[in-house]
LUMSEFI-529878 format. One record per residue: residue in one letter; x, y, z of N, C-alpha, C in turn. Coordinates in steps of 0.1 Angstrom, whole numbers. Layout:
REM LUMSEFI-529878
NODE|A|X|Y|Z|X|Y|Z|X|Y|Z
...
//
This chain:
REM LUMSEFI-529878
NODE|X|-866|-138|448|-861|-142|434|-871|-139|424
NODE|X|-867|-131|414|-874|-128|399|-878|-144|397
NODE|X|-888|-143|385|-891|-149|378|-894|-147|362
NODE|X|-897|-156|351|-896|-155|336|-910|-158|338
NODE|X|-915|-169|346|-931|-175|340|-940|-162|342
NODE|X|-949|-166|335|-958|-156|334|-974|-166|326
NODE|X|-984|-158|328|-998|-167|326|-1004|-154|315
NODE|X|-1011|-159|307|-1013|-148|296|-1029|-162|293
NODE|X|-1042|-155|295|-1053|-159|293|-1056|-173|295
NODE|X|-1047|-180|305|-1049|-190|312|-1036|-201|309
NODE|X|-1026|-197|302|-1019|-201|291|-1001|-198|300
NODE|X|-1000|-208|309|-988|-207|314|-975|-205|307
NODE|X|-969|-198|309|-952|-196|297|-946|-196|305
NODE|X|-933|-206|306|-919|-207|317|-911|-195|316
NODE|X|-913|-190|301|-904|-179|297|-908|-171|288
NODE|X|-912|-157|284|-917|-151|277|-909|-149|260
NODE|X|-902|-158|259|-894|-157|245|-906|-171|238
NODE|X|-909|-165|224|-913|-172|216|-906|-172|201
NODE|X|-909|-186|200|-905|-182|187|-914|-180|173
NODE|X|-914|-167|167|-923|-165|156|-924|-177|150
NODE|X|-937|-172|138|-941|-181|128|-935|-177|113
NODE|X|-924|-185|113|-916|-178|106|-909|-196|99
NODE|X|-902|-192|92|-887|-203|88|-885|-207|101
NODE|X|-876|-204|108|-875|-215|127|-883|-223|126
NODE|X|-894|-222|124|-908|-229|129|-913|-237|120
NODE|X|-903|-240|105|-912|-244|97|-917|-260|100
NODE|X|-906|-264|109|-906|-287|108|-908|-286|123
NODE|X|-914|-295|128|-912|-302|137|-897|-304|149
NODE|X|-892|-309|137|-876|-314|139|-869|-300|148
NODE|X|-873|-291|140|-866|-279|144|-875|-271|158
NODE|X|-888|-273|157|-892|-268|171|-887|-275|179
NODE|X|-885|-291|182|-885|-298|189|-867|-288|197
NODE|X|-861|-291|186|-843|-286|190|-845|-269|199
NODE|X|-853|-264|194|-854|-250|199|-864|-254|213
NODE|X|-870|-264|216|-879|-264|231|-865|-268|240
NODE|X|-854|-277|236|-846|-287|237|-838|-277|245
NODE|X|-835|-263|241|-825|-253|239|-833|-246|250
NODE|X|-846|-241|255|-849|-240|262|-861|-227|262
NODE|X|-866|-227|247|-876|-217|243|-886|-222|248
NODE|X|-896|-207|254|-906|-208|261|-923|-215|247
NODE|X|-915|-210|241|-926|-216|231|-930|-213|215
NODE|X|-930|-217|207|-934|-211|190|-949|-212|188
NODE|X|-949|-203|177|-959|-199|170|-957|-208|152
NODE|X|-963|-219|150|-958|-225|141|-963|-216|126
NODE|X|-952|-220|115|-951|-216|106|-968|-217|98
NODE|X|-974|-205|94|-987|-205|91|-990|-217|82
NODE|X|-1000|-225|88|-1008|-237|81|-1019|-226|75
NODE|X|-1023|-235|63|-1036|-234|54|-1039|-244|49
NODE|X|-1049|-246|40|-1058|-254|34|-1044|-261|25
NODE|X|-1050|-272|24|-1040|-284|20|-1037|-282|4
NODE|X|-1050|-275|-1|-1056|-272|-20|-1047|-260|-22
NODE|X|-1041|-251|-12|-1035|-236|-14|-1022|-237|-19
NODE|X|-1021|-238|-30|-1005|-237|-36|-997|-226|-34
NODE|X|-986|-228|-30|-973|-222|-31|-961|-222|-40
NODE|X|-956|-216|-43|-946|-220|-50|-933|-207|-48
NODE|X|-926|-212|-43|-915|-202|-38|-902|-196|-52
NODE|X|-895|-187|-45|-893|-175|-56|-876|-185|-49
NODE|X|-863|-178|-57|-853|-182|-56|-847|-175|-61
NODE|X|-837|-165|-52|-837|-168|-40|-850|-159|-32
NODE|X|-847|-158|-18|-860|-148|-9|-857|-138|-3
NODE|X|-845|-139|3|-838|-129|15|-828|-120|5
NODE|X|-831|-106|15|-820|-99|13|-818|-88|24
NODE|X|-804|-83|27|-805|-79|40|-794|-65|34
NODE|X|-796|-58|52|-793|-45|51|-781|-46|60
NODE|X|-764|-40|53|-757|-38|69|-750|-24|70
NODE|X|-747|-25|83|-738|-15|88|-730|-23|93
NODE|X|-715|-19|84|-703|-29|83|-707|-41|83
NODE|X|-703|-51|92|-705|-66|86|-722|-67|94
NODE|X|-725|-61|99|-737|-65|111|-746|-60|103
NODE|X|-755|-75|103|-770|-71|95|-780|-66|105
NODE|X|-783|-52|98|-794|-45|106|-810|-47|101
NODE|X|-811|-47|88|-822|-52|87|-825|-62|74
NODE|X|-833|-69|72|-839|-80|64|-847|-79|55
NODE|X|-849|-85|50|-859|-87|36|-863|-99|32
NODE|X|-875|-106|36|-880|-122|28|-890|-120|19
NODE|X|-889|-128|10|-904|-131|5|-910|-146|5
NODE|X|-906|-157|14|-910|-169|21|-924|-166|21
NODE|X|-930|-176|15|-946|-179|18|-946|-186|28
NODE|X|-960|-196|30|-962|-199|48|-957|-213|44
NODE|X|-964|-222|49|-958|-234|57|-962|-245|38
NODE|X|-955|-252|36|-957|-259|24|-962|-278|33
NODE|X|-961|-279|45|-966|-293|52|-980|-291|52
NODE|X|-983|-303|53|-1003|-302|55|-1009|-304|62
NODE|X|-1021|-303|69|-1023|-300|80|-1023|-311|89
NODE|X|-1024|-324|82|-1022|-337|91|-1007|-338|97
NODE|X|-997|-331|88|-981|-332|89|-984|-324|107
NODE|X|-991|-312|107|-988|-307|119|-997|-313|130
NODE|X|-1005|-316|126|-1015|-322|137|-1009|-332|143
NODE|X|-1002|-339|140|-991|-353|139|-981|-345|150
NODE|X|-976|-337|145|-964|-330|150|-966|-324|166
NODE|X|-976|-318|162|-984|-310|178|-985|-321|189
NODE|X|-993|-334|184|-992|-341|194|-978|-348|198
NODE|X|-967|-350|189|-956|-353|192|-950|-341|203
NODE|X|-948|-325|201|-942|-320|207|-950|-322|221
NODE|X|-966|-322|224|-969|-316|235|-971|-326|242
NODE|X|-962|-343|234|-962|-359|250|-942|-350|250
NODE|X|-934|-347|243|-922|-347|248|-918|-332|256
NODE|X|-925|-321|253|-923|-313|261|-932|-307|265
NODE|X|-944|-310|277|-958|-304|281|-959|-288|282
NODE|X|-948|-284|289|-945|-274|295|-948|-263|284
NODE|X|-943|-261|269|-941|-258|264|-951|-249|256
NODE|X|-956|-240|250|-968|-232|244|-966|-232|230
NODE|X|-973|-241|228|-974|-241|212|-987|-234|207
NODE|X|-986|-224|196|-994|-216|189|-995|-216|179
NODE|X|-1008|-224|173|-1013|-224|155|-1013|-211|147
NODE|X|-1004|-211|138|-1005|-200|127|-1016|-199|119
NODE|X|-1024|-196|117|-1033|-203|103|-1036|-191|94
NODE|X|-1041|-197|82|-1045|-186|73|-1051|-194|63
NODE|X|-1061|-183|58|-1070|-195|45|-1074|-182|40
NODE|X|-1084|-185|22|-1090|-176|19|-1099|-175|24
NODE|X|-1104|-159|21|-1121|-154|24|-1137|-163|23
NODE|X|-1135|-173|30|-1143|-183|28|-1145|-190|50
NODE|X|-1160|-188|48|-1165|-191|64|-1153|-204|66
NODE|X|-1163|-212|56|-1155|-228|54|-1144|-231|53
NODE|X|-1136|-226|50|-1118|-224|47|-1111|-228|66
NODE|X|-1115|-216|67|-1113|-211|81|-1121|-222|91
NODE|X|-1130|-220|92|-1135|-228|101|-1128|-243|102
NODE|X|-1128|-252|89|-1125|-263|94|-1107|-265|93
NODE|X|-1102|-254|92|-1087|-256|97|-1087|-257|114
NODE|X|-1093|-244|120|-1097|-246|135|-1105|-257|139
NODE|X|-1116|-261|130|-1121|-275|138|-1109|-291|141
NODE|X|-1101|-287|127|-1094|-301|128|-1078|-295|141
NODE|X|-1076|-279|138|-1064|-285|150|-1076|-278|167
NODE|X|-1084|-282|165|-1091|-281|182|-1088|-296|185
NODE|X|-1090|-306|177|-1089|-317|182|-1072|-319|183
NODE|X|-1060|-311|185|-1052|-316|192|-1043|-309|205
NODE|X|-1032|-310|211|-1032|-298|222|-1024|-287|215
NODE|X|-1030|-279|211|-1022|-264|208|-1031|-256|217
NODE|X|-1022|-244|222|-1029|-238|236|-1033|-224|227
NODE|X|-1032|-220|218|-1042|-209|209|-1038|-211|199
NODE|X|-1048|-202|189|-1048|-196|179|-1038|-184|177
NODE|X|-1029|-183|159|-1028|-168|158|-1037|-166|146
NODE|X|-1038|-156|143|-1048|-152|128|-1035|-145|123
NODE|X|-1034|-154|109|-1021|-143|102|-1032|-133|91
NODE|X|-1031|-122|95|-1037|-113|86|-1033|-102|78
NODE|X|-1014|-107|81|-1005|-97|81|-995|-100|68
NODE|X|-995|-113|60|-982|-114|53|-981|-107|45
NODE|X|-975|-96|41|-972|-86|32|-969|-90|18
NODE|X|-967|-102|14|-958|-104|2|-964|-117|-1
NODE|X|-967|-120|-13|-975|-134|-23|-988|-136|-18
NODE|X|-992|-135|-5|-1005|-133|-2|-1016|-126|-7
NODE|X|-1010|-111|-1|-1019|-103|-8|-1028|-103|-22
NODE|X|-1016|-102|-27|-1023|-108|-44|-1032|-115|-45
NODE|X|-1033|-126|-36|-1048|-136|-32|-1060|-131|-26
NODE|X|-1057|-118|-21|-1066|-116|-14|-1066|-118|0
NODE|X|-1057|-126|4|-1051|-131|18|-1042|-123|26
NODE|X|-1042|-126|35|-1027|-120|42|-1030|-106|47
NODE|X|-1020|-95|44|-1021|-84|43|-1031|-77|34
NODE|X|-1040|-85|33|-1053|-79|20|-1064|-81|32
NODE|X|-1060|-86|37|-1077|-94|50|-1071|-82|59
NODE|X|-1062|-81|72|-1055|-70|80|-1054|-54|73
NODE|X|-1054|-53|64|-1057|-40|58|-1076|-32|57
NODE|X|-1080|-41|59|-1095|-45|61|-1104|-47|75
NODE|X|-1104|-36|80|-1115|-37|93|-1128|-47|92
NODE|X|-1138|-47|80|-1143|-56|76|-1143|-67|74
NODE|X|-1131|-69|69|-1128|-84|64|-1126|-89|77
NODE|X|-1114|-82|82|-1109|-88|98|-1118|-92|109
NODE|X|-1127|-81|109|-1139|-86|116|-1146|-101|112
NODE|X|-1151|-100|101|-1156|-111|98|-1152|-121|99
NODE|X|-1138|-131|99|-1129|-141|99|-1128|-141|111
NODE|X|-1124|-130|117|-1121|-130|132|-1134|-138|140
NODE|X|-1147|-133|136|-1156|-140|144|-1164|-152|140
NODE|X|-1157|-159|127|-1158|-170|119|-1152|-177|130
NODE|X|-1141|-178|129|-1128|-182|142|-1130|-183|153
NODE|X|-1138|-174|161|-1143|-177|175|-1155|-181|175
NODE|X|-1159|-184|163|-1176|-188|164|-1173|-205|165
NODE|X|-1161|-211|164|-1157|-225|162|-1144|-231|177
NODE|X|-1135|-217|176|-1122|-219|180|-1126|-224|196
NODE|X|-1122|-235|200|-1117|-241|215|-1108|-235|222
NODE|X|-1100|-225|213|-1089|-223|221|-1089|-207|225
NODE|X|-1079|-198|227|-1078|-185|226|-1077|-182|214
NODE|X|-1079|-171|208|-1078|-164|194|-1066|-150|194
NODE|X|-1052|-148|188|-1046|-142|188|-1046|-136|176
NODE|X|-1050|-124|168|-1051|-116|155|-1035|-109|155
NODE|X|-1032|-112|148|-1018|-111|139|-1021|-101|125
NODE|X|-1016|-84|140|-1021|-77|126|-1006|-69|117
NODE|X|-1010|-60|108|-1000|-55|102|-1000|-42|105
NODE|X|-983|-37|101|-983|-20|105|-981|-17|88
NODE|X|-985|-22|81|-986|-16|68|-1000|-5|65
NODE|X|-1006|0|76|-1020|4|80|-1018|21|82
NODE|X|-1028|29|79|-1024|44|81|-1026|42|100
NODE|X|-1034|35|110|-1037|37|125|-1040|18|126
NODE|X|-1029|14|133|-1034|3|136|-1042|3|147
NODE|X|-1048|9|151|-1057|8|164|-1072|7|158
NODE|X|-1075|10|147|-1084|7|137|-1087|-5|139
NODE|X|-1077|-16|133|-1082|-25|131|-1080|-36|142
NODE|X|-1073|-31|154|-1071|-34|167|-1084|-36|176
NODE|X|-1089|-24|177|-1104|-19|181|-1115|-28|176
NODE|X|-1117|-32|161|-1128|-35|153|-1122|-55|151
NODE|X|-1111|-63|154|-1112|-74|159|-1116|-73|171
NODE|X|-1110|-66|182|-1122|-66|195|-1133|-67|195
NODE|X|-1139|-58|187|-1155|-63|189|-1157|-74|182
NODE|X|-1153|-83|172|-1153|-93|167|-1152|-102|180
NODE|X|-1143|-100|185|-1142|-116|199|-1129|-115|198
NODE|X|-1118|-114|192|-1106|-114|196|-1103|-118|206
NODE|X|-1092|-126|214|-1086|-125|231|-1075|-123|229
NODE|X|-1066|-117|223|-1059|-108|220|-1052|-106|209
NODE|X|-1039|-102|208|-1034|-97|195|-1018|-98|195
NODE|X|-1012|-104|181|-997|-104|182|-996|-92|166
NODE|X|-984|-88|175|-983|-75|165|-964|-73|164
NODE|X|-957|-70|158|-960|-70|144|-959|-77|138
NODE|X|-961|-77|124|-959|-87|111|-947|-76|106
NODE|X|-940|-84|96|-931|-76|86|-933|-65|80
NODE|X|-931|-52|78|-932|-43|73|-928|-44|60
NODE|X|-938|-39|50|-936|-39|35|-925|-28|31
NODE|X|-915|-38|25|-905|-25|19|-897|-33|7
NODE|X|-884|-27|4|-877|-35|-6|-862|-26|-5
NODE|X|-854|-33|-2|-840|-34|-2|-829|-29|-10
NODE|X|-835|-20|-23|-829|-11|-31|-820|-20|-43
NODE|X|-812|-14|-47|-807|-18|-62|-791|-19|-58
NODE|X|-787|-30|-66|-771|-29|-68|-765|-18|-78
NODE|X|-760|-9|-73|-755|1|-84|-747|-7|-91
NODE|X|-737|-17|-91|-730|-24|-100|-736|-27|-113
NODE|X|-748|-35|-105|-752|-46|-117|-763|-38|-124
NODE|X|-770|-26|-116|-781|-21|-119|-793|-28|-118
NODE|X|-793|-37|-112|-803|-49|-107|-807|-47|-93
NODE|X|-818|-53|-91|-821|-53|-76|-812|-63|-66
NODE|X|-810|-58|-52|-805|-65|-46|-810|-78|-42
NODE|X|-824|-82|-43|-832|-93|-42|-833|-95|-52
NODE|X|-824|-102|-62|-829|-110|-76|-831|-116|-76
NODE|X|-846|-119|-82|-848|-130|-89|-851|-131|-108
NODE|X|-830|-138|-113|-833|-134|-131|-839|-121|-131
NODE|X|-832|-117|-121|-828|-97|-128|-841|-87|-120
NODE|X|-849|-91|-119|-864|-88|-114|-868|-87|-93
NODE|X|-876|-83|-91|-878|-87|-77|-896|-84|-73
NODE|X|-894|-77|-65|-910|-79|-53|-905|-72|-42
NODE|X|-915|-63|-37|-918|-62|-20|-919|-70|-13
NODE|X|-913|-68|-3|-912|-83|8|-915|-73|21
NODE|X|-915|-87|28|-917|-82|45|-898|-77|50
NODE|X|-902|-66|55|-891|-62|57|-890|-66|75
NODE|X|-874|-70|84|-876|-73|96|-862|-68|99
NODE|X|-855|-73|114|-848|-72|119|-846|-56|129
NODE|X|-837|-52|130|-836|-43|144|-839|-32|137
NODE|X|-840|-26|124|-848|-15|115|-860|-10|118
NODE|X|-866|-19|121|-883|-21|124|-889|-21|139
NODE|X|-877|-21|148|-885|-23|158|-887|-4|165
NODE|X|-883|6|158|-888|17|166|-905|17|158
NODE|X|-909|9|149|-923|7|138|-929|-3|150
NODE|X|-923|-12|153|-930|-24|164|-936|-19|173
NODE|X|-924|-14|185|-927|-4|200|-942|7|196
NODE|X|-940|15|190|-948|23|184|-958|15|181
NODE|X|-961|3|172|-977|0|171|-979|-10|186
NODE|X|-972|-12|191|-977|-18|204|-981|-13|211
NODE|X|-972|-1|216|-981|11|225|-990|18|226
NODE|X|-993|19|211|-1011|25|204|-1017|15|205
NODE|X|-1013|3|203|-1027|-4|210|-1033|-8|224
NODE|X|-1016|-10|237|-1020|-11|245|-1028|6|252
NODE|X|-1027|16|242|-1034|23|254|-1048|22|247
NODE|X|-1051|13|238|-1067|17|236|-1075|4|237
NODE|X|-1065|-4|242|-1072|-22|250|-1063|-24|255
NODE|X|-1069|-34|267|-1061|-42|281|-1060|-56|275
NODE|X|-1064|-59|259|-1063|-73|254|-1049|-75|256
NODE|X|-1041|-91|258|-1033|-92|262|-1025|-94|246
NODE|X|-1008|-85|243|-1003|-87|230|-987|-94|232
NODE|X|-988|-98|222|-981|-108|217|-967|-104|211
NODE|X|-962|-93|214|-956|-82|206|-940|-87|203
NODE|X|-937|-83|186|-927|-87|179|-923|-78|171
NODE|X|-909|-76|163|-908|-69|153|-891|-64|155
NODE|X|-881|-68|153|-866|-63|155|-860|-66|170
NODE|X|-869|-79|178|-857|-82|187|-848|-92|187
NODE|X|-832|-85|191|-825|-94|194|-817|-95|202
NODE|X|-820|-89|216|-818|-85|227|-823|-91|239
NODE|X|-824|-87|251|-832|-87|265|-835|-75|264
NODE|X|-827|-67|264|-829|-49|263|-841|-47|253
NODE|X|-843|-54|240|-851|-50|231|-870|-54|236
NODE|X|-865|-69|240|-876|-77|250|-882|-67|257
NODE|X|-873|-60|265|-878|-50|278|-882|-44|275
NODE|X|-880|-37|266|-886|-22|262|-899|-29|252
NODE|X|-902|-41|249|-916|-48|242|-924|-45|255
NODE|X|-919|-51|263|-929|-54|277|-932|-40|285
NODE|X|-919|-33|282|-926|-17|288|-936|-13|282
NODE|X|-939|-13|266|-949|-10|260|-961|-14|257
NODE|X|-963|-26|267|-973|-35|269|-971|-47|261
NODE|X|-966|-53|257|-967|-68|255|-965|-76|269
NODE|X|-976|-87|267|-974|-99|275|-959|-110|273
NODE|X|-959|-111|263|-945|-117|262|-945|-111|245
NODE|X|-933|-123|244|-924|-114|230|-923|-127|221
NODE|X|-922|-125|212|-915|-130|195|-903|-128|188
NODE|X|-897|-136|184|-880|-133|180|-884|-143|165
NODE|X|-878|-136|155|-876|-143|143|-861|-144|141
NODE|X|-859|-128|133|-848|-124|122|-835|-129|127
NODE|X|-832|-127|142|-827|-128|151|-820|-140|154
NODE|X|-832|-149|155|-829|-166|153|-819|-168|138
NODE|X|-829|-164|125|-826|-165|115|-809|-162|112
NODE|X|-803|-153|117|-792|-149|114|-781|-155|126
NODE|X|-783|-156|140|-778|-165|145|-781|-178|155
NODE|X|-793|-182|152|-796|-196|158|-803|-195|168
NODE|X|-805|-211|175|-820|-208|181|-809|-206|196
NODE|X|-797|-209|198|-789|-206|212|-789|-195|218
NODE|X|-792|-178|211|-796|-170|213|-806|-168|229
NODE|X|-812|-178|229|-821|-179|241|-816|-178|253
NODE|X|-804|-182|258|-795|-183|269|-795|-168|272
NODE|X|-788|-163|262|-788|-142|267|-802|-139|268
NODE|X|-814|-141|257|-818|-134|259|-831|-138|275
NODE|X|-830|-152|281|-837|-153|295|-830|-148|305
NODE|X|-810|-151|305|-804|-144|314|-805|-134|314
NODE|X|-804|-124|304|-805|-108|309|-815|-102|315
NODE|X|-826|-112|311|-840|-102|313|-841|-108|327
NODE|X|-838|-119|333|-838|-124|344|-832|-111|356
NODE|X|-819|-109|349|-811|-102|359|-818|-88|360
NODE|X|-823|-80|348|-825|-73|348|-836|-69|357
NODE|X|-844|-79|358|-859|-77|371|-853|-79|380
NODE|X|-840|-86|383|-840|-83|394|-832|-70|400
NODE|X|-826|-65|390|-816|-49|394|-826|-47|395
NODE|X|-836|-46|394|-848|-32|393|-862|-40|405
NODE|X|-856|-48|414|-865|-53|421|-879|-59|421
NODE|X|-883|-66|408|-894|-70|401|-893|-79|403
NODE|X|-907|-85|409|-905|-102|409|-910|-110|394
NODE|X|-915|-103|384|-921|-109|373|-921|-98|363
NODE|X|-922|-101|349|-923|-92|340|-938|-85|342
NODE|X|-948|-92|349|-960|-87|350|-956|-72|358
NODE|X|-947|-70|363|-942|-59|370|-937|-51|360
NODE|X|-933|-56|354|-926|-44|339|-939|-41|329
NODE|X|-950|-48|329|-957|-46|314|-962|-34|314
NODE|X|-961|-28|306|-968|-16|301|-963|-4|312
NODE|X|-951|-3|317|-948|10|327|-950|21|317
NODE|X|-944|20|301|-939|31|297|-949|39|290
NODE|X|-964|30|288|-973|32|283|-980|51|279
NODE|X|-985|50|297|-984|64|299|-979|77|299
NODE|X|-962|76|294|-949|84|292|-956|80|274
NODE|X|-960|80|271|-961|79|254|-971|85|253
NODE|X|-969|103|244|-983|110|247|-984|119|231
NODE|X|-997|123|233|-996|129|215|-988|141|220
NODE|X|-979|147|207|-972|159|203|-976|171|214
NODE|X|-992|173|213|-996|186|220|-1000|184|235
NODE|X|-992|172|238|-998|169|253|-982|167|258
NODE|X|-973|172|252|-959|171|259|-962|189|264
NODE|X|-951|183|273|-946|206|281|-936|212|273
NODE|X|-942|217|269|-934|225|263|-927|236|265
NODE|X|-930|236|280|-919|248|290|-904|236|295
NODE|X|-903|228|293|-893|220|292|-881|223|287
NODE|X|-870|223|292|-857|222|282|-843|219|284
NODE|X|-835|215|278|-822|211|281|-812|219|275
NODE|X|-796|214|278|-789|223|269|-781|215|270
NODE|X|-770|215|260|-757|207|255|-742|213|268
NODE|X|-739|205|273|-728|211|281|-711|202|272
NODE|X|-704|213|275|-693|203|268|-682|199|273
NODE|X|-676|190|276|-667|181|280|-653|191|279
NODE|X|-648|199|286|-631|203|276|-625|193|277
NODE|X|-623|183|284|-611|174|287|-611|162|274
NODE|X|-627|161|269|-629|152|261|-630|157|251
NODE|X|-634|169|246|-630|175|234|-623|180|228
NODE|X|-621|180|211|-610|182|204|-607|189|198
NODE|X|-619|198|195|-628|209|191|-623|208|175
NODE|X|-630|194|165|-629|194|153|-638|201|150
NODE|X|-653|210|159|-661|215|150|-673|212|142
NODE|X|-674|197|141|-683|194|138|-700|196|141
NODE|X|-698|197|156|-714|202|163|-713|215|157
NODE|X|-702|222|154|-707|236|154|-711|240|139
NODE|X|-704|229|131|-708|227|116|-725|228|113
NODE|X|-727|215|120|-740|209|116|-750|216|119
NODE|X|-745|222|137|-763|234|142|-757|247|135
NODE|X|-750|250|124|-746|261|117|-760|257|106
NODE|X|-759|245|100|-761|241|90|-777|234|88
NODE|X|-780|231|103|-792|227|107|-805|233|112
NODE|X|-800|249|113|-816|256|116|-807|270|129
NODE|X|-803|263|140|-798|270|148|-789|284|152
NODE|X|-775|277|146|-765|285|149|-762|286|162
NODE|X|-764|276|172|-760|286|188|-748|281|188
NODE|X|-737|275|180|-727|268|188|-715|278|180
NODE|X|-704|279|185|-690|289|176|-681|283|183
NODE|X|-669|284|176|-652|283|182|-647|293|185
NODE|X|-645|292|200|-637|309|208|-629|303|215
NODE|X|-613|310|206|-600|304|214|-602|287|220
NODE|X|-603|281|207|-599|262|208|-613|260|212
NODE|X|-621|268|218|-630|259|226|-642|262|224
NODE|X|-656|247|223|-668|249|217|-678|261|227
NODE|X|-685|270|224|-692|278|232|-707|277|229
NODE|X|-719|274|236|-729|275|235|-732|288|238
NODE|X|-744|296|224|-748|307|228|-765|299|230
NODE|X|-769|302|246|-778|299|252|-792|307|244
NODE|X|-787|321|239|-804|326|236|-809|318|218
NODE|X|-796|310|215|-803|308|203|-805|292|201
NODE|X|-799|285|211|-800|272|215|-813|269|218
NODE|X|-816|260|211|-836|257|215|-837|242|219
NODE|X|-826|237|224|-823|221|230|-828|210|222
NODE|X|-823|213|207|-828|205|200|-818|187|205
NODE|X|-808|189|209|-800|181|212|-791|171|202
NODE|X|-788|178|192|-787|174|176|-774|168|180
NODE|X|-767|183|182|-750|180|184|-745|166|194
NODE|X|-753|162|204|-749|153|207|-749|144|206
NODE|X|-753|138|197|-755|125|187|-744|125|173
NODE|X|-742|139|172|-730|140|159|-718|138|165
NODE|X|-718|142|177|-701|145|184|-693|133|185
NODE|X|-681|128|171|-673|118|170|-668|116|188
NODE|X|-666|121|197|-659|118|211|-666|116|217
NODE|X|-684|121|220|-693|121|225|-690|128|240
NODE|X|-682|139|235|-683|151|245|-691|160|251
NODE|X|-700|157|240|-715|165|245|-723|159|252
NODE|X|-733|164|265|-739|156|274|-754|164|274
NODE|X|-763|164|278|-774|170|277|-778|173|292
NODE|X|-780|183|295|-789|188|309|-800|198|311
NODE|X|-807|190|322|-820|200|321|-817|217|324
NODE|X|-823|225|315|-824|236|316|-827|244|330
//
């Protein structure tokens, strides 16, 4: 029989679903309901210095769809507005009612030894089983100098980072950003800092476009808006991608998040090397019950595939991820076409007319591949309304 638990730097998980440090996470009340439900564990909504004001925008969200299904998101939510006694209170409440469970401190403070250090001194004295370092918030932070101003910074990151393990009792997880030209940069240079590993991603910086109606932004605030962290299933080919560049250039163990809301999406985190996973947007849009699909599927799934643990899945696909000039390029496929399923409206033959090619034409009703000009770009079968087109190796 498969299993969910898994052990990540001494740090037992019943199940590798966590829940980001995000809104979910912001009370108590609400972790408690999500452990209740049967999540493997949260990452609480980022604590800071008790003196660091917030003051929230209204409204924060705005999202992206295809038809009614929101594909991707937009916040500009600052971190946690409770203080640090609120959670310290709380931590010990969650970890007498559910032991089992992995609770992970968010923290963030400014560019200050002292800032940092004595947020980690006061929650060492309670049971949280690591650290994350948010170094990543893209939106109100910055401007401080915080956030995504510290993670944009090999320097900075270094420095905080080993501020943090110069104090920290616990593990240290760096929480970095893909707003970065190589996140392996600053992947590599918390490493040498002491890092013990890394959750990745944070929200991608973007903005949600304009109402043609009103001529206003779609995130108004009194007519005006902001860059925000952008999330949901948009971002996670940006997630996979900075996870896999990092697991090929450290064996630190990652934390990896960014657009799941699946078991399928989970799997393909863990093929790319994450230790376990992170779900926000996901929760956000429909609740923390989500958890039921996504442990059953990933359950069944190790076991179609004969795996006794996800430790069996981590990082397969690693290797199959290679630069541009290290693929074969004696390789190739070609479009074969369905007659039975096609209707021959033309369209493949439109588009590779219109897209570089030309190999495709209509001869008597029926689509014809001309093979010498066909370069297996594989366009047309992604266009094909019936999905008559199939792809085969050459």
């Amino acid at each position: 029989m498969a299993t969910l638990e898994t052990t990540v730097l001494g740090i037992k998980f019943e199940n590798p679903f966590l829940l980001a440090s995000a809104p979910p996470t912001a009370s108590i009340k609400s972790i408690d309901k999500a452990f209740e439900l049967g999540w493997g564990g949260a990452v609480l909504k980022t604590i800071t210095p008790d003196d660091l004001v917030m003051e929230e925008a209204s409204p924060r969200y705005a999202v992206m769809k295809n038809g009614s299904k929101v594909i991707g998101f937009q916040n500009i939510e600052l971190l946690s507005h409770e203080t640090i006694q609120y959670w310290c209170d709380g931590i010990q409440y969650l970890k007498k009612k559910h032991p089992t469970k992995v609770i992970i401190a968010s923290i963030m403070a400014p560019v200050e030894r002292t800032a940092w250090q004595d947020i980690v001194k006061t929650l060492n004295k309670v049971p949280i089983d690591a650290f994350e370092l948010n170094f990543s918030c893209p939106h109100g932070m910055p401007e401080r100098n915080i956030g995504m101003a510290i993670g944009t910074s090999a320097e900075i990151s270094i420095l905080i980072t080993s501020w943090v393990k110069a104090v920290a009792e616990k593990p240290v997880f760096v929480k970095l950003t893909p707003n970065v030209t190589d996140i392996t940069w600053i992947a590599k240079a918390v490493e040498r800092a002491g890092t013990d590993g890394f959750a990745a991603i944070n929200t991608v910086q973007g903005f949600l476009g304009m109402n043609l109606d009103t001529l206003e932004p779609n995130l108004n605030i009194d007519g005006c808006s902001t860059y925000g962290g952008c999330s949901g299933q948009f971002v996670r080919p940006i997630g996979l991608r900075c996870v896999s560049q990092m697991r090929n250039v450290s064996n630190l163990p990652i934390l990896g998040m960014g657009g799941i809301s699946t078991w399928q999406d989970a799997a393909q985190y863990i093929l790319a090397g994450s230790d376990v996973v992170q779900v926000c947007t996901e929760v956000m849009l429909n609740g923390y019950g989500i958890i039921d699909g996504l442990k059953s599927g990933l359950l069944a799934y190790l076991e179609s595939k004969g795996m006794n643990s996800i430790a069996d899945l981590k990082g397969l696909a690693v290797s199959k991820i290679n630069a541009h000039n290290a693929l074969n390029k004696s390789y190739r496929v070609y479009p074969v076409i369905d007659a039975a399923t096609c209707v021959a409206c033309s369209k493949c033959v439109r588009i590779c007319d219109e897209s570089e090619y030309q190999a495709l034409s209509l001869q008597d009703g029926k689509i014809v591949v001309d093979m010498k000009k066909c370069s297996g770009c594989t366009l047309c079968s992604f266009v094909c309304p019936k999905n008559a087109i199939s792809v085969q190796k050459k």
